[in-house]
N, C-alpha and C positions, 0 to 999 in steps of 0.2 A: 649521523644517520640520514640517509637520502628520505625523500618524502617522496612519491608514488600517486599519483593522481591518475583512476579510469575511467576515460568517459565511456560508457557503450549507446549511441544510438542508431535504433532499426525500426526501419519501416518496413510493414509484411501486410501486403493484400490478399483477401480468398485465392488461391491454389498457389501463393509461394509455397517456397520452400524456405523453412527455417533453421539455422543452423548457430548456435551457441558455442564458442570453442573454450576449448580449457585459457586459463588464462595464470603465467604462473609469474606473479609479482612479490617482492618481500612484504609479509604482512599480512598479504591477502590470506587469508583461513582456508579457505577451498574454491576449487573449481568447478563448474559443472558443465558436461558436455548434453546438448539436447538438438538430436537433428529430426524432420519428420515433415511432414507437407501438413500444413492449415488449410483446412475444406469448411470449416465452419465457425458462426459468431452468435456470443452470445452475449445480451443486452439489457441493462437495467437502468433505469433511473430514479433518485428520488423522486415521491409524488408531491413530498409537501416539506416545507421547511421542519429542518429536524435540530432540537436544542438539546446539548450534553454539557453537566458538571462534573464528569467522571476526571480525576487528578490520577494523569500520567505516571507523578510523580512519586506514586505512592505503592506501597506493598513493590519495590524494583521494576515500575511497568503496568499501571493497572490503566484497560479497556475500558467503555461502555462494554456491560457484555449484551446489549440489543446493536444487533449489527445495522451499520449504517448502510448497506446493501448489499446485498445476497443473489447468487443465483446458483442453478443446477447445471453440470453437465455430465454427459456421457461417452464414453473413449471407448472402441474397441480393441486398440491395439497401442502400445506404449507410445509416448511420442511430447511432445513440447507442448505448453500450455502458457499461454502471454497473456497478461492482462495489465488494460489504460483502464487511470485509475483519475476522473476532474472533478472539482468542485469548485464554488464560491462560499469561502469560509467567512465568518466574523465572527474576531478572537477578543473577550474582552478580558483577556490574560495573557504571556509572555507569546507562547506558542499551540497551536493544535499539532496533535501526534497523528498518523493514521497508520494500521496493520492489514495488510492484506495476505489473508489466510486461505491454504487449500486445504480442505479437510482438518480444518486446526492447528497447521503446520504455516511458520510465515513464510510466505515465498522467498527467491532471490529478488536481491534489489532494497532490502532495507539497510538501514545503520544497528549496529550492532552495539555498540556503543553511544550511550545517546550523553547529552549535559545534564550535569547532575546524579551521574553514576548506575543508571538505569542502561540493565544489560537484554531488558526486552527489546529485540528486531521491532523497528519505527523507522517510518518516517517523518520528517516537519517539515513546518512551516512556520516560520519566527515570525511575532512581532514587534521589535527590537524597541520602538519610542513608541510615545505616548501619542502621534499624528497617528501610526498605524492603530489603533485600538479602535479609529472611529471609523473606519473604511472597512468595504468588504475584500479581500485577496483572494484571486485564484489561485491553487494548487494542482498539478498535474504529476503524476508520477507511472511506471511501467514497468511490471515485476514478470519472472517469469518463473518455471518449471517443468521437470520431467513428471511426466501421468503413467501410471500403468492403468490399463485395461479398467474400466468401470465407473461408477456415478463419482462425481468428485464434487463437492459444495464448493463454493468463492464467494469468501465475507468481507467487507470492508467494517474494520472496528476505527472509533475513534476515542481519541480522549486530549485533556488542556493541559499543559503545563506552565507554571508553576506555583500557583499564588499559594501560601498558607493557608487564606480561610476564603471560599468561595459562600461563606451563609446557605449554601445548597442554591445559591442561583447557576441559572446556565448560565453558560462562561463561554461557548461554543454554537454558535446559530451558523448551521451550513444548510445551502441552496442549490438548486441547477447539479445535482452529485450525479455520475456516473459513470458505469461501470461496465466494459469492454474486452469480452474473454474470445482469445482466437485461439482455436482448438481443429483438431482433426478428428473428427466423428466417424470415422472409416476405421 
C-alpha cells in the first residue's frame, strides 16, 4: 500500500483571492473546493494565561468546553473562510490537542484519527521526553472552510493527552494564543 503525504501551504493577504481545489488522493475522505475573494480580518488574542486539565483522551475526544478563543463573523454571500491558529503551550503531559470549530463543526485541516483511537478531528502538539515537559512549545496551525451567508462563531477548544490521573491539576498552561480569521464580508 503506497502512503500519500499532503502538504498544502498558502499565503492570502486582504483582497486576494482564495482558491481551494479538490484534491483526489487514496485515503483522503473528501475534498473540498472553496473559491471567493478575502476583504476582511478578524482577530483575537488570549488576554491572560489560560490553564486546562480536560483529558483528550477520554469519552473518544473530550474538549475544555470553555473555548480557548472565540470570535464573531459575518458573511453576506457564500465564500471561503481561513483561519491561523498560534500559541505558546506548556504541556506537563504527553501532548496538548486543539479543535478549531465554525459553528461547532471542526474545520478542514485536523487529524481525524488521533493516537489512542480518538476519532474526534485534532490537532497536536507531542511532547515526546521528559526535557520537553519543562519548556514552553509553540504551536501554529491553519484550517479552512466553505461559509454560507451569515454570523458564523470560531472557537478554538483545547485539551491534554494522555496521562491516567492528572489529581485535577492543569496539565496545559498556554500563553501568547491567537486567532486569525480571513473572511469576505461582502
Amino acid at each position: 500500500m503506497k502512503k500519500y503525504i499532503l502538504f498544502l501551504s498558502m499565503s492570502v493577504s486582504l483582497g486576494a483571492h482564495a482558491q481551494i481545489e479538490n484534491v483526489n488522493l487514496p485515503g483522503l475522505k473528501r475534498s473540498v473546493t472553496c473559491n471567493g475573494e478575502l476583504n476582511a480580518v478578524s482577530s483575537v488574542s488570549l488576554g491572560e494565561q489560560r490553564r486546562s486539565a480536560t483529558q483528550y483522551g477520554q469519552n473518544g475526544g473530550t474538549f475544555d468546553p470553555q473555548p480557548l478563543l472565540s470570535t464573531s463573523i459575518e458573511i453576506k454571500n457564500s465564500g471561503c473562510v481561513i483561519v491561523h491558529f498560534s500559541a505558546n503551550t506548556f504541556v506537563a503531559d504527553n501532548s496538548v490537542e486543539y479543535q478549531v470549530r465554525m459553528d461547532g463543526v471542526p474545520m478542514e485541516g485536523h487529524i481525524t484519527a488521533m493516537p489512542g483511537g480518538s476519532t474526534a478531528p485534532a490537532v497536536m502538539e507531542a511532547h515526546l521526553d521528559a526535557a520537553d515537559l519543562k519548556t514552553y512549545r509553540m504551536s501554529s496551525f491553519s484550517f479552512f472552510s466553505k461559509a454560507n451567508p451569515g454570523k458564523h462563531k470560531i472557537e478554538v477548544l483545547v485539551a491534554v493527552c494522555c496521562s491516567a490521573n492528572t489529581n485535577g491539576n492543569p496539565v496545559v498552561v498556554t500563553d501568547n494564543a491567537t486567532l486569525i480569521v480571513q473572511y469576505n464580508k461582502n
